[in-house]
C-alpha positions in Angstrom: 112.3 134.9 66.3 115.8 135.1 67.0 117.5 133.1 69.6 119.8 135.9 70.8 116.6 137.1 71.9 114.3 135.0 73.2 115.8 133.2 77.5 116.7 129.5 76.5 119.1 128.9 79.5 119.8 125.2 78.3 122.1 122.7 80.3 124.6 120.4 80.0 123.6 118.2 83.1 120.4 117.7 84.2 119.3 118.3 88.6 120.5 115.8 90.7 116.8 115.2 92.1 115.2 114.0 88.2 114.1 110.6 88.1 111.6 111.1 85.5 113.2 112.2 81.5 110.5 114.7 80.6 111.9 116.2 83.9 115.6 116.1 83.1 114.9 117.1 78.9 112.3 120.3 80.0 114.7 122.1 82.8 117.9 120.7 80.0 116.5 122.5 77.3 115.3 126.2 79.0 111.6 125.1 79.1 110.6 125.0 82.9 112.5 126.8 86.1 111.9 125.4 89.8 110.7 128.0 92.0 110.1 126.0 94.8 109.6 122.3 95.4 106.4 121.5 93.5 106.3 125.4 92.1 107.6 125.8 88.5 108.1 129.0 85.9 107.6 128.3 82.9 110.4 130.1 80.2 109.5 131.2 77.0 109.2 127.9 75.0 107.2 126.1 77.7 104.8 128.4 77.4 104.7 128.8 73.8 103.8 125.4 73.9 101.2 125.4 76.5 99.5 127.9 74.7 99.2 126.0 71.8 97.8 123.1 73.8 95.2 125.7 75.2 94.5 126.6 71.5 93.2 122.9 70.7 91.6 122.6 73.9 89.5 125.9 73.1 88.4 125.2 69.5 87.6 121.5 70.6 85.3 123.1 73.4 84.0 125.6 71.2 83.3 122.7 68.7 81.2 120.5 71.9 79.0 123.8 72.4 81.3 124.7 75.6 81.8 128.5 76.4 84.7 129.6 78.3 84.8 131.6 81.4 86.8 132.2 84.1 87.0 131.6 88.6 88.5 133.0 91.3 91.8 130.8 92.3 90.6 132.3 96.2 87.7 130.8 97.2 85.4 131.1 100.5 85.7 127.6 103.0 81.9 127.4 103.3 81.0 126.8 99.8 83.7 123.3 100.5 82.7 123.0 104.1 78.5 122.6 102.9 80.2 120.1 100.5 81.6 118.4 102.7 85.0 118.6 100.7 87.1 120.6 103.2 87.5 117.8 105.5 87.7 114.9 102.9 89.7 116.4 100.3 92.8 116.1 103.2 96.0 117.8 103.4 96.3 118.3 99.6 94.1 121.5 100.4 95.8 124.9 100.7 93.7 126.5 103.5 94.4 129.9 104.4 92.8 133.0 106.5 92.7 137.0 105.5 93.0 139.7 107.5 89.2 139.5 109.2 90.2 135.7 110.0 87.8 135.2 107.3 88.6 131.2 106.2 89.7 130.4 102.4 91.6 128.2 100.3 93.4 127.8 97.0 91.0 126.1 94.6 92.2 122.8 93.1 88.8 122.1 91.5 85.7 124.4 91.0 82.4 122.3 91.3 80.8 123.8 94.3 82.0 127.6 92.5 80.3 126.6 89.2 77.1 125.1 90.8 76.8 127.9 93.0 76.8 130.2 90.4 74.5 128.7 88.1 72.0 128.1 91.0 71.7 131.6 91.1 71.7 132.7 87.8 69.2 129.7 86.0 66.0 129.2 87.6 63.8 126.9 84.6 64.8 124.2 82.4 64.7 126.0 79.2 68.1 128.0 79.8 69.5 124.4 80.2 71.7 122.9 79.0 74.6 124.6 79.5 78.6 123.3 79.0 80.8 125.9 80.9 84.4 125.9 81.5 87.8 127.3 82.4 91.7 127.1 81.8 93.2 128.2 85.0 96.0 127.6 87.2 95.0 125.2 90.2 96.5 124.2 93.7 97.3 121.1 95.9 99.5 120.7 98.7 101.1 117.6 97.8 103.2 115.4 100.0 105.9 114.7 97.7 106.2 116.8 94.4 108.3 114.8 92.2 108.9 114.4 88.0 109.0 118.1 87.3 105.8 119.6 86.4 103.9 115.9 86.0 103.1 116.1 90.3 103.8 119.6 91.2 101.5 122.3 94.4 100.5 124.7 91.4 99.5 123.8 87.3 97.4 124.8 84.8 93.9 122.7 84.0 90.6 122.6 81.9 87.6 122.5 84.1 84.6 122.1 82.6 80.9 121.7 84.1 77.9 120.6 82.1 74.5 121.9 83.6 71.4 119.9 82.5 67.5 119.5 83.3 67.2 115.7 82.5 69.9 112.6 82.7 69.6 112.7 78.9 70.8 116.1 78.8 73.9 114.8 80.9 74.0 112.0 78.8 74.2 114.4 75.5 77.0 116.5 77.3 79.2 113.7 78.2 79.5 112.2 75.0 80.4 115.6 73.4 82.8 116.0 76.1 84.4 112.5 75.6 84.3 113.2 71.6 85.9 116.5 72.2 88.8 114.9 74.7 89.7 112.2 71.8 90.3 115.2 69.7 91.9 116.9 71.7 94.3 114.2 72.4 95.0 113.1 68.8 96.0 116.8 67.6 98.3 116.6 70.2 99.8 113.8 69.1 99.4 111.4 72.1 99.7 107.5 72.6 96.9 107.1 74.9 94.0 104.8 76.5 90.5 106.1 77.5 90.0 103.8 81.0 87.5 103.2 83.4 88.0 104.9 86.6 86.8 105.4 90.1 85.5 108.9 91.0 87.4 109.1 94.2 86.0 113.0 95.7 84.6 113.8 92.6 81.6 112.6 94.0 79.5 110.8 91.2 79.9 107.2 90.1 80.9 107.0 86.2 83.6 108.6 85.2 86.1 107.5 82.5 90.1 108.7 82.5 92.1 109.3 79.8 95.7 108.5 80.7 98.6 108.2 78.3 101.1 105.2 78.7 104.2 106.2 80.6 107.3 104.4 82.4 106.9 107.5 85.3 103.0 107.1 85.2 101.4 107.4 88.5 98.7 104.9 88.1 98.5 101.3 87.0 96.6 100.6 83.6 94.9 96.8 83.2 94.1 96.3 79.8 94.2 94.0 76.9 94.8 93.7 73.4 90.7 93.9 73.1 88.9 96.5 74.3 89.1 96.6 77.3 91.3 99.0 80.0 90.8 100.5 83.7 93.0 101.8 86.3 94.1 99.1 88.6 91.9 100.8 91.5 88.3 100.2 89.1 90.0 96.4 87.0 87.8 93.3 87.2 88.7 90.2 85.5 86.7 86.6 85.2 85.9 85.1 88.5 87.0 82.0 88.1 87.0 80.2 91.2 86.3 76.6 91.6 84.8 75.1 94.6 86.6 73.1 97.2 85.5 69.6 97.5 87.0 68.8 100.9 85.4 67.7 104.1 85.6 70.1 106.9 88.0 68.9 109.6 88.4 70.0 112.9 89.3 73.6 113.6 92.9 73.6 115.7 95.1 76.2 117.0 98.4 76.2 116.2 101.4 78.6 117.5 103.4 80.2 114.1 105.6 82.5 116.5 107.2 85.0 114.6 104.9 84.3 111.7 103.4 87.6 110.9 103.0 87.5 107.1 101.2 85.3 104.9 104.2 83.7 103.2 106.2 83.3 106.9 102.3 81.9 107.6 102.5 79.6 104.9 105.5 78.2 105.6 105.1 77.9 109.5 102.0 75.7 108.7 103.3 73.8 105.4 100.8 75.2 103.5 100.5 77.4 100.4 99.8 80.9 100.1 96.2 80.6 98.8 94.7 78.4 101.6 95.4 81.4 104.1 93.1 83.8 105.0 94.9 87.3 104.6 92.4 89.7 107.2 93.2 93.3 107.2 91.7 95.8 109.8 90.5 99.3 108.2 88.8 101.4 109.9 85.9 103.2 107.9 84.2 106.7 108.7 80.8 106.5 107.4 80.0 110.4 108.6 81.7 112.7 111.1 80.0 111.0 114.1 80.5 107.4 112.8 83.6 105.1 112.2 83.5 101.4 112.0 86.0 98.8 112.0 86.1 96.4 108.5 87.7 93.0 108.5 88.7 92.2 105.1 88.9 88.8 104.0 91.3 87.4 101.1 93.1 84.6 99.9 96.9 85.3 101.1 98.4 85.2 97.6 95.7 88.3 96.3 95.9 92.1 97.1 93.0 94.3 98.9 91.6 96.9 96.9 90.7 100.1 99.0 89.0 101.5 96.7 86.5 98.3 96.2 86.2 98.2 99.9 85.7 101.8 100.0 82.9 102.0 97.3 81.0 99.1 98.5 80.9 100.5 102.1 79.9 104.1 100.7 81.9 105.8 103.6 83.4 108.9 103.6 87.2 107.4 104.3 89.0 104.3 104.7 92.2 104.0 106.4 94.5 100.7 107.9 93.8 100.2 111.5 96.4 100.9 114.0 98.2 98.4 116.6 95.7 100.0 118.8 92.6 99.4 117.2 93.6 96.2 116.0 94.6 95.1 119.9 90.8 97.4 121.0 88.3 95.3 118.3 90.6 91.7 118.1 92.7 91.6 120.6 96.3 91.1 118.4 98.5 92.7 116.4 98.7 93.0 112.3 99.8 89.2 111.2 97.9 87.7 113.8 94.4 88.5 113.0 91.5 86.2 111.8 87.7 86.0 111.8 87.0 83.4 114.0 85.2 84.7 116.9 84.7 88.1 115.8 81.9 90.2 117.4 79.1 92.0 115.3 80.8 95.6 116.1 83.1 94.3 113.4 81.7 94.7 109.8 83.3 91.3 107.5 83.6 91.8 104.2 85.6 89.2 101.8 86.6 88.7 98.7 84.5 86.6 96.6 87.6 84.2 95.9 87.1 83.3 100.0 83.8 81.6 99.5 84.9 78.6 97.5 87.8 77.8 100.4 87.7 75.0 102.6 89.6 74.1 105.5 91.4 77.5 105.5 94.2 79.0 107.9 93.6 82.3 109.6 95.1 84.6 112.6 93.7 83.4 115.7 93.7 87.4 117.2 96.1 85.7 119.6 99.7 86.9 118.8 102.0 83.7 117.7 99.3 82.0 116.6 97.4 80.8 113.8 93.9 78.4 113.1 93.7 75.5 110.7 90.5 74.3 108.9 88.6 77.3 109.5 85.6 77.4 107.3 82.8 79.8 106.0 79.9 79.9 108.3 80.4 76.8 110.7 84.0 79.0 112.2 83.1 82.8 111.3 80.7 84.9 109.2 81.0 87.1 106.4 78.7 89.8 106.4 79.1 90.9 102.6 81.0 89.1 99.5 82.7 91.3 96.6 85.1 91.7 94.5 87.9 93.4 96.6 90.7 92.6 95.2 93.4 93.7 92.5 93.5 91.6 89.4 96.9 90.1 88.6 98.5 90.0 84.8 97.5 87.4 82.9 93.7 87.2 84.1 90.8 87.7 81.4 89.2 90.6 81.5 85.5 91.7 80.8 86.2 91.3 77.2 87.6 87.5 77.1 91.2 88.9 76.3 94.0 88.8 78.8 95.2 90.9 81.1 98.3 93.3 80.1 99.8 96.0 83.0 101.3 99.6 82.2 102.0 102.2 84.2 100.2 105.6 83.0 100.2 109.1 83.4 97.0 111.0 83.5 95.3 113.2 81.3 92.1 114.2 81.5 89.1 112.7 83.4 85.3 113.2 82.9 82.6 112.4 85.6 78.6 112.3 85.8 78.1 114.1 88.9 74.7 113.8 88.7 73.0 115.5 91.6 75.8 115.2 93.9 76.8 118.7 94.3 73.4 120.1 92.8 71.4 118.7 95.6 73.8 119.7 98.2 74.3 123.7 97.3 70.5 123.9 96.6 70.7 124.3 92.8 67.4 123.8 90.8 65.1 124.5 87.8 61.8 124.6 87.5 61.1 121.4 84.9 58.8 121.8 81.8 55.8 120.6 84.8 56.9 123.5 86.5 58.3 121.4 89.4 61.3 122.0 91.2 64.1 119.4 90.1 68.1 119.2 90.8 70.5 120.1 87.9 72.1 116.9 86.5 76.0 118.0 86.1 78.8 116.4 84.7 82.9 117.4 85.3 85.4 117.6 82.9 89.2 118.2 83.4 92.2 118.1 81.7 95.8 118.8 83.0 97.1 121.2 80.7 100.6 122.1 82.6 101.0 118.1 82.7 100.3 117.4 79.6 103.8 118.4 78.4 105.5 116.2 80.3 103.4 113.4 79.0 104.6 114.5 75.5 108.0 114.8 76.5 107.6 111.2 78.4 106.5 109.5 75.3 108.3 111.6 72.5 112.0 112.5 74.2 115.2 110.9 73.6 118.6 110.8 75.4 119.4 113.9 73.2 116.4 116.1 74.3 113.1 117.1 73.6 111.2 116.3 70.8 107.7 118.0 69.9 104.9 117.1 67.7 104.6 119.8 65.4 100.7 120.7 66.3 102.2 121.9 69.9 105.8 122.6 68.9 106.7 126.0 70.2 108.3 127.0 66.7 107.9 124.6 63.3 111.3 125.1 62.3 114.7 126.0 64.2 117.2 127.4 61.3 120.7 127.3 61.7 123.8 128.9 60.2 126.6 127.1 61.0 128.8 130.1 60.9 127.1 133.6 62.4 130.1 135.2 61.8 130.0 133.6 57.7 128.1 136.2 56.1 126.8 134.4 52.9 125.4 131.6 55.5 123.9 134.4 57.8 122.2 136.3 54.5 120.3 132.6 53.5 119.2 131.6 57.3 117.4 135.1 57.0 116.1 134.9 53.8 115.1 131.4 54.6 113.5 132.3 57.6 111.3 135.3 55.9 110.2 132.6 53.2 108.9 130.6 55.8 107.6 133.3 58.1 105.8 134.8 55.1 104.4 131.2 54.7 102.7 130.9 57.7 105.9 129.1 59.6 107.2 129.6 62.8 110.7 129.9 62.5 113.7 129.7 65.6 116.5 131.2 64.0 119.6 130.8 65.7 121.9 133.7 65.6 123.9 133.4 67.8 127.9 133.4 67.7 128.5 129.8 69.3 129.9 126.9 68.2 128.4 125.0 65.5 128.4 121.5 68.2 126.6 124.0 70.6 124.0 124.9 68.6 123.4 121.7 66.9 123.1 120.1 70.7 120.8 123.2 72.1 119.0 122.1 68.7 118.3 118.4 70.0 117.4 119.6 73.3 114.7 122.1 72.1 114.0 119.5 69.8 112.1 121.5 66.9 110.0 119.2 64.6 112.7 120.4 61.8 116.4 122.1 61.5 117.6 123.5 58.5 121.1 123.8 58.4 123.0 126.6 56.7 127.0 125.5 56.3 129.4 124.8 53.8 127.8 124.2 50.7 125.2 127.5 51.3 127.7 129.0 48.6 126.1 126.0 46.4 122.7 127.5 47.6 121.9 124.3 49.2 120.8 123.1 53.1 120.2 120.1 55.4 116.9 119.7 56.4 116.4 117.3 59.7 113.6 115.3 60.8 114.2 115.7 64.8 111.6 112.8 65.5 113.5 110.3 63.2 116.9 111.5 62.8 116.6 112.0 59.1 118.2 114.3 56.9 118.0 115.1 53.5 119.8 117.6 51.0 117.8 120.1 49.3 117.9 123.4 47.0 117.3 126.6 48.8 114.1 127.5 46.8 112.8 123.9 47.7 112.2 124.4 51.1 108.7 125.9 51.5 107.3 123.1 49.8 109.6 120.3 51.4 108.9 121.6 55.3 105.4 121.8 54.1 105.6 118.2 53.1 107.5 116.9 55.9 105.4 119.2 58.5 101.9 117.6 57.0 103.8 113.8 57.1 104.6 114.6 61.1 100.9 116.1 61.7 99.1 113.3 63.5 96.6 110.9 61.3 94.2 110.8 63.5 92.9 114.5 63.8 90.6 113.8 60.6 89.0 110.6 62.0 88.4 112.2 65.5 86.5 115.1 63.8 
């Protein structure tokens, strides 16, 4: 391939709106074009390498006994409305009407599609299992688009849906699936950590993520130098609370005006941070006629997890009360609220941390003021203990080994549905009794479009891009120093056919600019390896350069099918053989 022929429109500056680098390098070096905010085109290279990536995906699929197929991107609301996913799935969903005022939207995700179709189209337990899947351009209306393609309204994912009769058919399915993802992962050439995760509208309540660490990453990773890691949202650690010894004193009522967090709290009353109570007002929709208000109880120097609280109450959303409903169930304002004299229309939960607390300070749901020596039981109730709260650096974890923070970008994620979406679109099998019984599913995505920014996030440099050579959209970019120098011109070409007729991708630049232009449109595009034609060509040698490391080494013309194919096989990742 030529590079006179082939749209590269690189850049000397990168947009004013890039925070993230893989943003800055890809638009930089002519991979990816902004559309619209949140809507990208992917140029020539871009998609040379998302193809590749699609390449690995499919013969890691292929390999797990998964057969590829392919949805509609328009799909009907009622299929998401019987799931009861057109409401909770939230503004992210593009929602849309056709000319009959017929209701659809723009599928992010294809559960109800898949289950729908193989409820009519499997009726017994001997066609099961089945592993289906699809590579296909998604949709979500987010908020705030931001870091190029890594949080963008439209990009490309694997979906993948494993049918089965039986939990151990699920069972057998996941495992592949996981296998297959690790594969899939180290041929890429990824630095990544396989989590534990919450399910969030999945449905379903295991489900592991695969997220790669990244200083852009959206989520926070807790792991440790052990085995163990988890998004922040799903992290325990020890519990390792000791119980107070005190005597309960008398409960008093003290004014703390214009005390309205914990520290300002703290300070008002001369006391530290963990003897207050932190209560937080959600209010929690269990169903579409239902929503009840949660006190959540905390020591003031810890964090609320929503997604604890959330799980543990099983409703469909959680959200932070208002001023309004705060004044309507407890009669104050945020930084004034307690449990003391709390009604039973509010639900308590707290933290586990809470119960080992004596003579505690809390809102008195009077504004301006605060109780001491509140305690557990003689002063308020607690309907439910748990663990609701984030764990802090430095904690042990599950596996006795401390607790380390990352931020992470995610990469795939794989979910046992179960029956959730099987029970609720009607589809069965007859079992081997002949009895009807739910299909037992499992989900399995991937973000393909994202996954180049991971790359480029873990792999990039202040000079550009720099690709593994398994996804690499050419192995080799050839330069001649001089297109107008004929001898150099004549042996990039015949350097280029060697390795062509070798089984090489080759970017040949042809093109009549300035040798420090091409060699910085070079580190931009950043090729696994440039050979550069100049001055000593007449000598019949070249300068071959590792773009990863910097490297460069000498070498004799006819030397350079066998040195890029030892330099291309030292760059291939290790790992690929122990996944298999």
């Amino acid at each position: 391939m030529k590079q006179s022929k082939i749209l590269i429109p690189t850049k000397k500056e990168a947009p004013a709106d890039a925070e993230a680098l893989s943003h800055k390098m890809m638009v930089r070096a002519g991979y990816i074009y902004q559309v619209s905010a949140g809507v990208w085109a992917y140029l020539p290279m871009a998609y040379r390498v998302i193809r590749k990536v699609e390449n690995i995906i499919r013969e890691e699929m292929e390999k797990a006994g998964a057969v590829e197929m392919m949805m509609p991107a328009l799909l009907p609301a009622d299929l998401w409305k019987k799931s009861g996913r057109y409401e909770s799935y939230g503004d992210n969903l593009f929602k849309l009407k056709d000319r009959r005022d017929r209701e659809f939207i723009l599928g992010p995700t294809h559960e109800e599609t898949f289950t729908s179709i193989l409820r009519d189209s499997v009726q017994s337990y001997k066609k099961l299992p089945l592993v289906v899947y699809q590579l296909q351009d998604k949709f979500r209306d987010e908020d705030r688009p931001r870091y190029g393609i890594l949080r963008g309204k439209e990009f490309e994912m694997l979906d993948g849906y494993s049918f089965s009769a039986d939990q151990a058919g699920l069972d057998e399915a996941y495992n592949l699936q996981a296998k297959a993802y690790r594969n899939i992962f180290d041929k890429i050439g990824l630095d990544y950590k396989v989590i534990l995760a919450d399910s969030g509208t999945m449905g379903g309540k295991n489900s592991q993520e695969f997220s790669a660490p990244a200083e852009v990453g959206e989520d926070t990773i807790a792991y440790t130098d052990g085995t163990y890691a988890a998004n922040l949202e799903k992290a325990t650690s020890k519990f390792v609370g000791v119980q107070q010894t005190a005597d309960p004193a008398e409960l008093q009522k003290q004014a703390t005006p214009g005390a309205h967090s914990v520290d300002e709290a703290a300070e008002s009353l001369g006391l530290e941070s963990s003897q207050i109570i932190k209560s937080m007002l959600y209010m929690a929709k269990m169903d579409e006629e239902e929503t009840v208000p949660v006190l959540v109880l905390m020591r003031g120097n810890d964090e609320v997890n929503e997604t604890k609280v959330e799980n543990a109450l099983d409703c469909e959303e959680l959200s932070l009360a208002t001023e309004e409903d705060a004044e309507k169930y407890l009669g104050a304002h945020p930084g004034s609220l307690g449990p003391v004299g709390v009604g039973e229309e509010v639900k308590i939960l707290a933290d586990n941390y809470v119960k080992v607390l004596v003579n505690m300070a809390c809102g008195a749901n009077e504004d301006g003021f605060h109780y001491v020596n509140a305690n557990l039981d003689r002063d308020f109730r607690v309907d439910e203990f748990g663990d609701f709260r984030n764990v802090q650096e430095g904690e042990i974890a599950p596996d006795g080994q401390p607790i380390k923070f990352t931020r992470g970008i995610e990469l795939g994620h794989i979910f046992k549905l179960g029956t959730h979406y099987s029970k609720i679109l009607g589809a069965q099998v007859l079992d081997q009794n002949g009895r009807q019984t739910d299909m037992v599913m499992g989900s399995y995505g991937i973000g393909v479009s994202r996954l180049l920014s991971a790359v480029a996030e873990q792999t990039a440099d202040e000079h550009g891009l720099a690709w593994p050579d398994s996804i690499a959209p050419f192995d080799v970019h050839v330069i001649p120093v001089n297109a107008k120098n004929e001898e150099q011109m004549q042996m990039a070409e015949s350097i280029t056919k060697t390795l062509e007729t070798a089984g090489y991708e080759v970017l040949l630049d042809d093109r009549k600019e300035r040798a420090g232009v091409k060699f910085a449109d070079a580190d931009l595009i950043g090729l696994p390896l440039r050979v550069t034609v100049g001055k000593k060509a007449s000598e019949g040698i070249v300068e071959v350069k590792i773009r990863k490391t910097g490297e460069t080494i000498e070498i004799k013309q006819e030397e350079i099918e066998n040195t890029v194919g030892i330099l291309l096989k030292q760059l291939t990742p290790a790992t690929e053989t122990a996944a298999d």
